[in-house]
C-alpha positions, -999 to 999 in steps of 0.1 A, spaced: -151 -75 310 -158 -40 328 -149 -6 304 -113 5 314 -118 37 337 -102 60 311 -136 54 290 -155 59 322 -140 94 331 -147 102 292 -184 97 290 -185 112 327 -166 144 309 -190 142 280 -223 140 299 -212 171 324 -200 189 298 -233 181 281 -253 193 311 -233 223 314 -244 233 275 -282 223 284 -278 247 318 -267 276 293 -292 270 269 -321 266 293 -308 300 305 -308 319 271 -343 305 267 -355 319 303 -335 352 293 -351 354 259 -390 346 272 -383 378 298 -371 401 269 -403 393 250 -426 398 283 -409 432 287 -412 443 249 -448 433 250 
């Protein structure tokens, strides 16, 4: 029996939305090394 598409479009939500929060975070990390480099 396949999943019902409602549960489908949820994980699809919940990984993008994921993926969205790893984009911003990667971002504040890249932000954060270039503050360092510039203090140091």
């Amino acid at each position: 029996m396949p999943p019902a598409p409602g549960l489908k479009l949820k994980r699809n939500m919940l990984s993008s939305r994921l993926h969205q929060t790893k984009k911003i975070w990667s971002k504040l990390k890249s932000q954060e090394r270039k503050q360092k480099m510039v203090l140091s």
